[in-house]
C-alpha positions in Angstrom: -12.1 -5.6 -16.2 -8.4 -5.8 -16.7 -6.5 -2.3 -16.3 -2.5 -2.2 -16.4 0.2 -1.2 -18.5 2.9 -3.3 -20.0 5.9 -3.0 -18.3 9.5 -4.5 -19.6 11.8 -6.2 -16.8 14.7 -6.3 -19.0 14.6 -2.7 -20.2 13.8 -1.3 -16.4 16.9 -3.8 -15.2 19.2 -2.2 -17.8 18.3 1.1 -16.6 19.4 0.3 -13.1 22.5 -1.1 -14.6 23.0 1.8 -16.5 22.2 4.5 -13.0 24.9 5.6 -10.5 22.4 8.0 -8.5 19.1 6.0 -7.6 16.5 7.3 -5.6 13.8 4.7 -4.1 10.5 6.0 -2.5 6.8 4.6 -1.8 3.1 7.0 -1.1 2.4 8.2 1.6 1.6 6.9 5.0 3.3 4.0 3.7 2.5 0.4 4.6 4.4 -3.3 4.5 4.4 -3.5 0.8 6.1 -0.7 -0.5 8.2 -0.4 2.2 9.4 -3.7 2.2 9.9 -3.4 -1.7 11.7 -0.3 -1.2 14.0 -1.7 1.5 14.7 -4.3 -0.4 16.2 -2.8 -3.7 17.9 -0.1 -1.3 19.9 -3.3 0.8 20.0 -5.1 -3.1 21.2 -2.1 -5.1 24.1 -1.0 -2.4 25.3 -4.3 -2.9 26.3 -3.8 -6.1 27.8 0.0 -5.8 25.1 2.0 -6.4 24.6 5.4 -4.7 21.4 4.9 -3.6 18.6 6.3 -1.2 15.2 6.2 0.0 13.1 9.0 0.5 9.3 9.1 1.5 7.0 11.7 2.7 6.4 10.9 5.8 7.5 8.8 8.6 7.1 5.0 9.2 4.9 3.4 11.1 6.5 1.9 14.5 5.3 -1.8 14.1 8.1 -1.8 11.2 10.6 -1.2 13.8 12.1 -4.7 13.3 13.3 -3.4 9.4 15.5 -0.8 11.0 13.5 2.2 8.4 15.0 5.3 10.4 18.2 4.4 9.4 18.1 4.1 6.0 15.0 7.0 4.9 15.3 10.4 4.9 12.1 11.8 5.6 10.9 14.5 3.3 8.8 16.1 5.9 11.7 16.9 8.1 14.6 16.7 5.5 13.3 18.1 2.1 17.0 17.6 0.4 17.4 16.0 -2.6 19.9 15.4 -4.6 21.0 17.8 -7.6 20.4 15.3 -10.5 19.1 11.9 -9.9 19.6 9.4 -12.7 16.9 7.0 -12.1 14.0 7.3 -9.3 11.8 4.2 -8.3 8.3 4.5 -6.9 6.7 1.3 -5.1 3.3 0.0 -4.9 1.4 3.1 -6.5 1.1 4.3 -9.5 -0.7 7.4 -8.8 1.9 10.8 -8.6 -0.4 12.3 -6.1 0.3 9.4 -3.3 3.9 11.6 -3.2 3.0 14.9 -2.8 4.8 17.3 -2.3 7.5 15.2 -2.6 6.8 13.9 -6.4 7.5 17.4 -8.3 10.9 17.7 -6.9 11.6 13.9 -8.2 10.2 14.7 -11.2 12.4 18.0 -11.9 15.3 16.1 -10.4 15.5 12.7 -12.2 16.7 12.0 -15.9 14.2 8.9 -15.3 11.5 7.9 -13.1 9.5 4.8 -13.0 6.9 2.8 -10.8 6.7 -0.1 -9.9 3.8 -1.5 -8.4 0.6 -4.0 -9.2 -2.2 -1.7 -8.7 -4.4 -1.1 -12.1 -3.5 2.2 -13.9 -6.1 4.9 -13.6 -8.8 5.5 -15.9 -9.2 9.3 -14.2 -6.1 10.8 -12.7 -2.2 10.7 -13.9 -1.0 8.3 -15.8 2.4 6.2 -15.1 5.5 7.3 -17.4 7.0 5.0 -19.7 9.0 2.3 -18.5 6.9 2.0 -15.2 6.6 -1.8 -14.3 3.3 -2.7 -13.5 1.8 -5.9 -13.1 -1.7 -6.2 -11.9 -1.1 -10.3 -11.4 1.3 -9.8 -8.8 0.0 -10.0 -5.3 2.4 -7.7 -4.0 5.2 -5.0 -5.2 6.7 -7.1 -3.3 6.9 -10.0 -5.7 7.9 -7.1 -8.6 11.0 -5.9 -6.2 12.0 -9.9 -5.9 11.8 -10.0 -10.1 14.1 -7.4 -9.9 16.5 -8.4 -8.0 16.6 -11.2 -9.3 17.3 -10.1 -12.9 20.3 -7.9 -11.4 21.8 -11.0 -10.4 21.8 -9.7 -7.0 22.6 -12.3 -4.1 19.9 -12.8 -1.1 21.0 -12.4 2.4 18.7 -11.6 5.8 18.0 -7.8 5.7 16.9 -8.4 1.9 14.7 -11.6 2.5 13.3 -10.1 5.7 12.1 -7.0 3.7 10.9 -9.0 0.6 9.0 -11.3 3.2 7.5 -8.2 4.7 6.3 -7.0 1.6 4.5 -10.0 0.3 3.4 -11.4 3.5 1.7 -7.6 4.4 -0.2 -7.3 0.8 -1.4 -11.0 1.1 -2.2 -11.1 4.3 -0.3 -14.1 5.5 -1.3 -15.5 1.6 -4.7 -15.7 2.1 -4.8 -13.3 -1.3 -2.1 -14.9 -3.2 -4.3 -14.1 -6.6 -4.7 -18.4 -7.7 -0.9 -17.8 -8.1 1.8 -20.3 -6.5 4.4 -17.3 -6.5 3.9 -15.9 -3.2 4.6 -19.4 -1.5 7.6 -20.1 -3.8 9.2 -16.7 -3.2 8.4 -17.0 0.7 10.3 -20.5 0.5 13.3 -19.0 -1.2 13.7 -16.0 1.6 12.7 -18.9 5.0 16.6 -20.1 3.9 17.9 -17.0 5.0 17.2 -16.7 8.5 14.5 -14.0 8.3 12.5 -15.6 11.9 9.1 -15.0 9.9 7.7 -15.4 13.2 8.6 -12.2 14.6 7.7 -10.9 10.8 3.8 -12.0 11.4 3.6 -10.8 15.1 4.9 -7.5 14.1 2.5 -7.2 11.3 -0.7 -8.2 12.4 -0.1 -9.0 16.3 1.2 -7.1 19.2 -2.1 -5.6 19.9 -2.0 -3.5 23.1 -4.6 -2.5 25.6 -5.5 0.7 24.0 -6.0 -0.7 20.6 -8.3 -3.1 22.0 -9.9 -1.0 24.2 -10.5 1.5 20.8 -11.5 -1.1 18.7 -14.3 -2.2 21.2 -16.0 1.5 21.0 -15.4 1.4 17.1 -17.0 -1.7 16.1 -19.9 -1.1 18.2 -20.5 2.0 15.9 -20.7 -0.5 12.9 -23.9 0.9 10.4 -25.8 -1.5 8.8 -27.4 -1.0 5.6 -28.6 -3.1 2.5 -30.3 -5.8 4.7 -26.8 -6.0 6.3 -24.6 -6.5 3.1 -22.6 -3.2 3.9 -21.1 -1.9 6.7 -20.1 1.7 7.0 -18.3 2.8 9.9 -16.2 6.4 10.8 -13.4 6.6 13.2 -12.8 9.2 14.5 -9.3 11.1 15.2 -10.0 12.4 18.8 -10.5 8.4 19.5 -7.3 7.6 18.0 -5.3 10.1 20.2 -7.6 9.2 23.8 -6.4 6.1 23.0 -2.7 7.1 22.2 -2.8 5.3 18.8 -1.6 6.4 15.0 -3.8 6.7 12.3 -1.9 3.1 11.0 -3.3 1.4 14.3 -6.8 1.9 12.7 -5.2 0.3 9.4 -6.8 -3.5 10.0 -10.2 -2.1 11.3 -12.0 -2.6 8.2 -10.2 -6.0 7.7 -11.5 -6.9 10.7 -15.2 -6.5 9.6 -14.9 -7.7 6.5 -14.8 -10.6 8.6 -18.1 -10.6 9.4 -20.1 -13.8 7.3 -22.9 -12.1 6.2 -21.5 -8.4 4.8 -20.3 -8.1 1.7 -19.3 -4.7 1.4 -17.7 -1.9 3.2 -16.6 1.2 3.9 -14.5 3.2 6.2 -14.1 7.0 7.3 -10.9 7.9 9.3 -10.5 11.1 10.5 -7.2 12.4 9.9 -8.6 16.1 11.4 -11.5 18.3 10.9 -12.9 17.8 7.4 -9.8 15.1 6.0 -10.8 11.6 6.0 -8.8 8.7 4.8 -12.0 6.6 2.9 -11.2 2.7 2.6 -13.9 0.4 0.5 -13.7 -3.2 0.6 -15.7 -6.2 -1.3 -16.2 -9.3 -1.1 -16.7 -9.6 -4.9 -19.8 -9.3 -5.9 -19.5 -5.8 -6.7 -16.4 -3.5 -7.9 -15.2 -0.8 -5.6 -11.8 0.7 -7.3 -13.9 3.2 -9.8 -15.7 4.5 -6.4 -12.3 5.4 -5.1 -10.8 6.9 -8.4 -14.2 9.6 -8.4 -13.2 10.6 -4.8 -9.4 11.0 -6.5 -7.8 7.7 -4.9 -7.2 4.2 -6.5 -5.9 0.3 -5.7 -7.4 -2.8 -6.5 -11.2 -4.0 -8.0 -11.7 -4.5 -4.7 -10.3 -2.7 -2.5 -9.3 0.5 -2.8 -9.1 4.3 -0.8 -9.2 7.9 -1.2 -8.0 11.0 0.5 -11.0 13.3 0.7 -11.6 16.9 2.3 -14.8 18.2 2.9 -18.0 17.7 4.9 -18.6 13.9 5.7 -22.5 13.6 5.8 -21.8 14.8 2.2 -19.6 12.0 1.3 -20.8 9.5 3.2 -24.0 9.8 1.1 -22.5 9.6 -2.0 -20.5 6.2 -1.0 -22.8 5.0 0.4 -25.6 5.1 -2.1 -23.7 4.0 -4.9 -22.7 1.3 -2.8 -26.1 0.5 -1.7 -27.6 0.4 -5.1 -25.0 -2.2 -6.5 -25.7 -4.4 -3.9 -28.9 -4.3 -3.8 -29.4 -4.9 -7.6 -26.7 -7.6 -7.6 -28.6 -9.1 -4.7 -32.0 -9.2 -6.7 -30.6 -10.9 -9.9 -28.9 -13.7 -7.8 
């Protein structure tokens, strides 16, 4: 199943061109992708005179401390400013309005144009892009989409834009282990290593550094790993009282369900994160041997075929039945007709 809409890389590079006041942003809780697209275009686009700025709902997660964020995002949260009229705003790596909220609205009234960017499949319930978005489900990463642009601006590579293009694609592919049979990743990585980006502070920033409470947390959590489906899904909750015992933020808990994906014999799963009482933060993963994206869109979220998330509020016996049902009858009817 193929979902996506066209975009055109000319026409969205002429509308830059043709912008003086440009707005970048990314969703919510925002992770190494989009930020490191958005970073990117902001060090790319001030290069070549435009009056530029990012703004995101919420703060950034402290492991991208190394990209310098604070100084360069105004945090809507704290800040809700905007400017008067924006000529062109650009969203990275969703495609979904409500990953900005409240934030989106304002954009919307404010800018003559808006467009995202981003590689996730459009929607089939919930908003739709507007036209002129750039979307590209082959890409591996925003990343790779923010790289195309700049590189149709004719806009000249040096560290802080490399280091925040390397972030991006390096985050989404998970050190290219998910590079989509696509050689782009590597060639693009190869391009930014000749500007002194030291990819290995990069890597241990993004998925090292692990202190004493995240491994004491992640300890009690995996232990509370459910089983189901002759152990071909996990499910497991995390809960948000754990989080702060163990002084962590909710993006600590980010590569839990990552991390048992890894076990050999699941191929499924699902994670709860309490955010607080009755607001979880649901993240499904596969394998892929069954689809997990249109799960996400019924509980109003989105991503990829396989792997995907939702925002949900309500009781969580209630929707941890419904996941895990429909879950549990895929897989068990894929596993019979093997």
């Amino acid at each position: 199943m193929v979902r996506h809409k066209d975009g055109n890389l000319d026409s969205l590079a002429e509308r830059i061109q043709n912008a003086n006041v440009i707005v970048l942003s990314t969703h919510r809780h925002c992770d190494g992708d989009g930020l490191g697209a958005e970073l990117s275009l902001y060090h790319g686009l001030k290069k070549i005179g435009k009056k530029v700025s990012c703004i995101n709902v919420d703060s950034t997660p402290k492991k991208y401390h190394y990209l310098d964020p604070d100084s360069y995002i105004q945090y809507y949260e704290n800040d809700p400013s905007l400017p008067e009229k924006i000529d062109l705003t650009l969203i990275f790596d969703t495609n979904d309005e409500r990953q900005l909220e409240p934030l989106y609205p304002e954009l919307k009234k404010r800018s003559q144009h808006l467009a995202f960017v981003d590689h996730h499949p459009v929607l089939t319930k919930g908003p739709q892009p507007p036209h002129g978005s750039l979307i590209d489900i082959t890409a591996a990463s925003t990343g790779e989409l923010a790289f195309r642009i700049l590189k149709k601006l004719d806009i000249p590579l040096d560290r802080q834009i490399a280091r925040a293009v390397y972030t991006s694609i390096t985050f989404d592919t998970q050190l290219y282990r998910f590079i989509r049979n696509s050689p782009q990743s590597h060639l693009i990585a190869a391009e930014l290593l000749a500007h002194d980006i030291d990819p290995e502070e990069i890597h241990r920033a993004l998925f090292g550094n692990q202190t004493v409470q995240k491994m004491a947390f992640l300890a009690k959590a995996l232990g509370q790993i459910e089983y189901h489906c002759d152990g071909k899904l996990a499910v497991l909750k995390l809960k948000d009282s754990d989080l702060f015992h163990y002084n962590l933020d909710p993006d600590d808990s980010r590569d839990v369900i990552d991390m048992v994906m890894n076990i050999e014999t699941l191929e499924a799963a699902v994670l709860f994160r309490e955010d607080s009482e009755d607001e979880y933060k649901v993240s499904l993963r596969s394998k892929g041997l069954i689809e997990v994206l249109d799960v996400a869109e019924s509980l109003g979220g989105g991503g990829h075929l396989y792997a995907s998330g939702a925002f949900i509020k309500g009781d969580y016996g209630k929707f941890k039945k419904q996941v895990v049902d429909i879950l549990r009858t895929r897989l068990c009817q894929e596993l019979e007709e093997e």
